[in-house]
PDB file of N, CA, C, O and CB in Angstrom:
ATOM      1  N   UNK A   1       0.823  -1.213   0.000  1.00  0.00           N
ATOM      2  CA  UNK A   1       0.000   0.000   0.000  1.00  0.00           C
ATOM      3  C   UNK A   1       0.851   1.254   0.000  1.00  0.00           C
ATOM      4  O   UNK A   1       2.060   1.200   0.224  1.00  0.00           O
ATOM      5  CB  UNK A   1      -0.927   0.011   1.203  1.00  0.00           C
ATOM      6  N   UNK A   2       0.001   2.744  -0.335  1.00  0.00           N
ATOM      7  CA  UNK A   2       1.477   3.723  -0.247  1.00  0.00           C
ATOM      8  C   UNK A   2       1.533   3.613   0.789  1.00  0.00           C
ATOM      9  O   UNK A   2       2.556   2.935   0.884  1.00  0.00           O
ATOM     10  CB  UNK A   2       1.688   5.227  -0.631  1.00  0.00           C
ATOM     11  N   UNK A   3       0.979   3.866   2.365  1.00  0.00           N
ATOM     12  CA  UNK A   3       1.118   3.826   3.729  1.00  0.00           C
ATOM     13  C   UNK A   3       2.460   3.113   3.390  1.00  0.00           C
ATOM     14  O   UNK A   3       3.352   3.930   3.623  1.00  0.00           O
ATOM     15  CB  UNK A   3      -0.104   3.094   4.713  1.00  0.00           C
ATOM     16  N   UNK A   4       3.036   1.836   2.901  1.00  0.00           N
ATOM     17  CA  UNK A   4       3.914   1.408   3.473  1.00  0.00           C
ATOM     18  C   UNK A   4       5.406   1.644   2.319  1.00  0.00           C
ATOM     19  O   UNK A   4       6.547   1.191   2.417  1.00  0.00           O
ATOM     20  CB  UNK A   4       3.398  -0.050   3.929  1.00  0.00           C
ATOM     21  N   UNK A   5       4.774   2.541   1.263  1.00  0.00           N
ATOM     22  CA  UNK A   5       5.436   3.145   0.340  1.00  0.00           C
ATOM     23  C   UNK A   5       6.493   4.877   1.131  1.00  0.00           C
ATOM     24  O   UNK A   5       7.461   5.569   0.814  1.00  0.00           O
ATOM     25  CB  UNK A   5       4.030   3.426  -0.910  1.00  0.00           C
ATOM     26  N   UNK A   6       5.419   4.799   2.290  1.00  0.00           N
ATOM     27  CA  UNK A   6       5.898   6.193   2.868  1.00  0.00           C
ATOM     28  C   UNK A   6       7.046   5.482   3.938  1.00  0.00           C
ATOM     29  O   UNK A   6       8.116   6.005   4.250  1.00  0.00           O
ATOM     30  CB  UNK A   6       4.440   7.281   3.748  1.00  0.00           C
ATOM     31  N   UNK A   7       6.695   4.567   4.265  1.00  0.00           N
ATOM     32  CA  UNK A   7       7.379   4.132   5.845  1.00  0.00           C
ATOM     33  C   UNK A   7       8.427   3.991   4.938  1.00  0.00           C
ATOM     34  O   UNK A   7       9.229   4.858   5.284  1.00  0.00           O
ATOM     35  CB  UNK A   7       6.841   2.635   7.023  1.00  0.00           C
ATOM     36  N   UNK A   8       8.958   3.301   3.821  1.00  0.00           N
ATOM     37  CA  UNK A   8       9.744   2.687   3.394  1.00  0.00           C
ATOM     38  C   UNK A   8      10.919   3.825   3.096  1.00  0.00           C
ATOM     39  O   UNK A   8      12.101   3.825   3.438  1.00  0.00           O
ATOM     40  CB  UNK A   8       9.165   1.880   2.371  1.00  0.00           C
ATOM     41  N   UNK A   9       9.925   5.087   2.101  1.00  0.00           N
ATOM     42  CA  UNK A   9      11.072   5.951   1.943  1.00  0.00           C
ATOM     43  C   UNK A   9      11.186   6.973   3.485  1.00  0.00           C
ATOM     44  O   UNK A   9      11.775   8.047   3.357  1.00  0.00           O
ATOM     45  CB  UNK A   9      10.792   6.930   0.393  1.00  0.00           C
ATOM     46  N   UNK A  10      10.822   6.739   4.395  1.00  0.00           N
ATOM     47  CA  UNK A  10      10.787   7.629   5.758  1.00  0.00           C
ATOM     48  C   UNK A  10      12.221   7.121   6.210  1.00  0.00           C
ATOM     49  O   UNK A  10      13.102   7.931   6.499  1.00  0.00           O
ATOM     50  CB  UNK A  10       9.354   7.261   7.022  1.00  0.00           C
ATOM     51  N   UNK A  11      12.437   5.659   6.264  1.00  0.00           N
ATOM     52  CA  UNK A  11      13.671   4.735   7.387  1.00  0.00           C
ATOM     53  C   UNK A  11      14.584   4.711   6.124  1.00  0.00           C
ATOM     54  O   UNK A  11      15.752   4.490   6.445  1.00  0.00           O
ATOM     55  CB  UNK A  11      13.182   2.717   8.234  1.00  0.00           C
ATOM     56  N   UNK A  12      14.359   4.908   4.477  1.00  0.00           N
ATOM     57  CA  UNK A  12      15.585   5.279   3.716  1.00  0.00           C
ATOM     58  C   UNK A  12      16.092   6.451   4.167  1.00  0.00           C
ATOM     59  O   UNK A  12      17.174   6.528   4.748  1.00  0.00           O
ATOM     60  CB  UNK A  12      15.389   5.403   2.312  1.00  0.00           C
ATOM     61  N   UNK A  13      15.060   7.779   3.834  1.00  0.00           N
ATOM     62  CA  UNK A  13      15.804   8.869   4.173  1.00  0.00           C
ATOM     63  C   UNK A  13      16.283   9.103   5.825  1.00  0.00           C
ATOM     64  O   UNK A  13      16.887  10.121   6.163  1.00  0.00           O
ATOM     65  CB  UNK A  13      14.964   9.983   3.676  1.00  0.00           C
ATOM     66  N   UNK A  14      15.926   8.021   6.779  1.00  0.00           N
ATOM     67  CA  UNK A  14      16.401   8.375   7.687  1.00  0.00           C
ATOM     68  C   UNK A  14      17.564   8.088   7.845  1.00  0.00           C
ATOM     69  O   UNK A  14      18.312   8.762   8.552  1.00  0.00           O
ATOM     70  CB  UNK A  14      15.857   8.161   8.437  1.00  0.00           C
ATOM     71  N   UNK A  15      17.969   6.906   7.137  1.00  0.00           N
ATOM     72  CA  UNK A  15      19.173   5.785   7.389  1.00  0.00           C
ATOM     73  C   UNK A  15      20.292   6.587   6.461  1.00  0.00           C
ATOM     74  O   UNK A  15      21.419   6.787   6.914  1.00  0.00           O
ATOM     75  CB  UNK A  15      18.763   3.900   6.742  1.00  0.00           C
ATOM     76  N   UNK A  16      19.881   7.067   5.028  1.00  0.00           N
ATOM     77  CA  UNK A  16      20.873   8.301   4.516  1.00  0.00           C
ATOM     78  C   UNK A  16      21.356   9.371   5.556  1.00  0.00           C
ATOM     79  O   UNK A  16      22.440   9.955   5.551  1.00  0.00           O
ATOM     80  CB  UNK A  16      20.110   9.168   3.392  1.00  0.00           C
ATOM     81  N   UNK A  17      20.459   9.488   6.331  1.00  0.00           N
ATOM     82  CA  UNK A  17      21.020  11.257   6.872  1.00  0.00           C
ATOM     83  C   UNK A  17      21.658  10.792   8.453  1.00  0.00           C
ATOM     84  O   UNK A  17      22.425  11.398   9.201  1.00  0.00           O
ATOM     85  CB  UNK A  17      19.217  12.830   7.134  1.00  0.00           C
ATOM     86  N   UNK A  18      21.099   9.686   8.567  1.00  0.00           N
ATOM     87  CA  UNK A  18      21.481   8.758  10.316  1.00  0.00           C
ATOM     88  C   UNK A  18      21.050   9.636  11.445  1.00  0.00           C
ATOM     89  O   UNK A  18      21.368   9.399  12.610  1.00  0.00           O
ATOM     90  CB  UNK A  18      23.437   8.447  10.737  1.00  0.00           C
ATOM     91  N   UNK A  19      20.154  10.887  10.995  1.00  0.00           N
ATOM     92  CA  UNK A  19      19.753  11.597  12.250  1.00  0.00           C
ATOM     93  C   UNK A  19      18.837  10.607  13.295  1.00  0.00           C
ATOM     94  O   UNK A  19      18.880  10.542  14.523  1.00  0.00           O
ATOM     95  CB  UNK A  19      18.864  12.961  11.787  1.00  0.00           C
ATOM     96  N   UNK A  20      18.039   9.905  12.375  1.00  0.00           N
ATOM     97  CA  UNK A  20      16.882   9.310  13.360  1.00  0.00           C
ATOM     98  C   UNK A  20      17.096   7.650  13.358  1.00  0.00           C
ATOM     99  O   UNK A  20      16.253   6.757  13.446  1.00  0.00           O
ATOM    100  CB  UNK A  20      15.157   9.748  12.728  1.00  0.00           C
ATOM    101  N   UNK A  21      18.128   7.604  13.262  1.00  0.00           N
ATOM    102  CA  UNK A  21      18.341   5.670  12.992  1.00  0.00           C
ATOM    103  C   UNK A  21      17.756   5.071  14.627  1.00  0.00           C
ATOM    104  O   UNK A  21      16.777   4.348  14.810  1.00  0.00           O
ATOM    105  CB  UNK A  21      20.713   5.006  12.689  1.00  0.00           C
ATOM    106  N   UNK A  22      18.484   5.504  15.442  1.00  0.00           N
ATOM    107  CA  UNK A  22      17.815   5.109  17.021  1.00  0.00           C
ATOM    108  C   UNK A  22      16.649   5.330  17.161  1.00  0.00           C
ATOM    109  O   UNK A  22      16.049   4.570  17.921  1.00  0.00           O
ATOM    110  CB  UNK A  22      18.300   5.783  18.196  1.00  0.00           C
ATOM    111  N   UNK A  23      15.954   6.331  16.561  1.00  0.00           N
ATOM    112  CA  UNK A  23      14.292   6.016  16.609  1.00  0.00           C
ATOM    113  C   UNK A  23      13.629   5.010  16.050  1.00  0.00           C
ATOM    114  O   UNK A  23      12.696   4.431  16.605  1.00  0.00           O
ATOM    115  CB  UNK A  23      13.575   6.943  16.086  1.00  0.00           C
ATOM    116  N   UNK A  24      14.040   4.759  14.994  1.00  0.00           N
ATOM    117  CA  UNK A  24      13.812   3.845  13.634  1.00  0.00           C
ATOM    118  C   UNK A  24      14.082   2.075  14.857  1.00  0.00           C
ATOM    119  O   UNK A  24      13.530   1.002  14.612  1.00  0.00           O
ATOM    120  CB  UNK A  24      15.591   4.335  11.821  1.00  0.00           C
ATOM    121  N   UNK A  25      14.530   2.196  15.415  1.00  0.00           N
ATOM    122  CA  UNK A  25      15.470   0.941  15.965  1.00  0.00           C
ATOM    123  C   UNK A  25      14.468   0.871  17.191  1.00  0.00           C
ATOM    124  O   UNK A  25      13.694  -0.086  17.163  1.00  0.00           O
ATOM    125  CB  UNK A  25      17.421   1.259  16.387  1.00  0.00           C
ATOM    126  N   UNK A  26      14.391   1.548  18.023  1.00  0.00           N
ATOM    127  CA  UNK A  26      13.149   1.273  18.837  1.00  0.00           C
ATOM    128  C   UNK A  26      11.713   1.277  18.309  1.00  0.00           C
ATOM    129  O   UNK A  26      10.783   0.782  18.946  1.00  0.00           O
ATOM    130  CB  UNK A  26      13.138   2.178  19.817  1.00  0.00           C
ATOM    131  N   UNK A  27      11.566   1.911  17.009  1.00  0.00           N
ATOM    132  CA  UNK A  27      10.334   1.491  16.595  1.00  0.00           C
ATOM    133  C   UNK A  27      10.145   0.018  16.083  1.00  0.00           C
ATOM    134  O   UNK A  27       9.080  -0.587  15.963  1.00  0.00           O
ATOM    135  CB  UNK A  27       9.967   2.372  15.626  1.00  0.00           C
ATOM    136  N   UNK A  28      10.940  -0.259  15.910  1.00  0.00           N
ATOM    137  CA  UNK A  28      11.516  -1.830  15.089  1.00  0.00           C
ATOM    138  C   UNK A  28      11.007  -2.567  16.306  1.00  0.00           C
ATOM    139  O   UNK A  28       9.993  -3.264  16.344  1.00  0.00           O
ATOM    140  CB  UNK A  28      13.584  -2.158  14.679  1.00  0.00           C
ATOM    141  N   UNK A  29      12.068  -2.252  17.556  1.00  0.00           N
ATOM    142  CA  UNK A  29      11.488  -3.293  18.723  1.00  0.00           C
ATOM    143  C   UNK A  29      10.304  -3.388  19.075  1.00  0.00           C
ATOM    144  O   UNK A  29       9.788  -4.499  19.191  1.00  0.00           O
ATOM    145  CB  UNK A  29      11.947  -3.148  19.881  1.00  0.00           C
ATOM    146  N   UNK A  30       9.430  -1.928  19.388  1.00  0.00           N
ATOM    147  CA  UNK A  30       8.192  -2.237  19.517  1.00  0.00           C
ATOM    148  C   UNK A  30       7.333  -2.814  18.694  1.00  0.00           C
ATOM    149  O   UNK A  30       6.181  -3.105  19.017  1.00  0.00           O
ATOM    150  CB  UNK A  30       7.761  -1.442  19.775  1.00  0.00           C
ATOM    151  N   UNK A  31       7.751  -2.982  17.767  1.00  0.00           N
ATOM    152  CA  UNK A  31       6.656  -3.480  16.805  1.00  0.00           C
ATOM    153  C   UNK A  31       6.616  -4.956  16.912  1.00  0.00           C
ATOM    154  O   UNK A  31       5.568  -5.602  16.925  1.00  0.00           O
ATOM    155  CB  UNK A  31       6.914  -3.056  15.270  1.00  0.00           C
ATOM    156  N   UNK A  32       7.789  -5.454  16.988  1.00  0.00           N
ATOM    157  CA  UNK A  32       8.354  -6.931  17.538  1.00  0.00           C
ATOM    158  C   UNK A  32       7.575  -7.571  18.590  1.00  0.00           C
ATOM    159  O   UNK A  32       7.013  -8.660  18.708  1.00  0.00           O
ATOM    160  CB  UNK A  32       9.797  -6.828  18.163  1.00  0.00           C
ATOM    161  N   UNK A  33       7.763  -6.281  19.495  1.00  0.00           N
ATOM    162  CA  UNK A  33       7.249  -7.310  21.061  1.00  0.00           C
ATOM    163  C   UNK A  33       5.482  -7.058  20.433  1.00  0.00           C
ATOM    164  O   UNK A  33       4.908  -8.050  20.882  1.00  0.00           O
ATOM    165  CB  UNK A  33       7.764  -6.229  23.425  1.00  0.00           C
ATOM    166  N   UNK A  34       4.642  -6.394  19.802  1.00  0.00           N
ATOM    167  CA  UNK A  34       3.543  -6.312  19.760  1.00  0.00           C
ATOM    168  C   UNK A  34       2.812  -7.196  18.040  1.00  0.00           C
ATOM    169  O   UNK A  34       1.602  -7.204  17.816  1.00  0.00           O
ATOM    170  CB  UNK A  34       3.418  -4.704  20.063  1.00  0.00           C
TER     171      UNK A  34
END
């Protein structure tokens, strides 16, 4: 879906610029444990 067309380029451009990679990384976990 785009919803997951956005997430996708959101954690690219985050992972290019590395400002928000530790957010990206706890969002990862929570999503895990849930």
């Amino acid at each position: 879906g785009s919803l997951e067309a956005v997430k996708a380029f959101s954690l690219a451009k985050s992972i290019s610029t590395g400002q928000s990679k530790s957010f990206f990384v706890q969002q990862k976990r929570v999503l895990e444990k849930s």
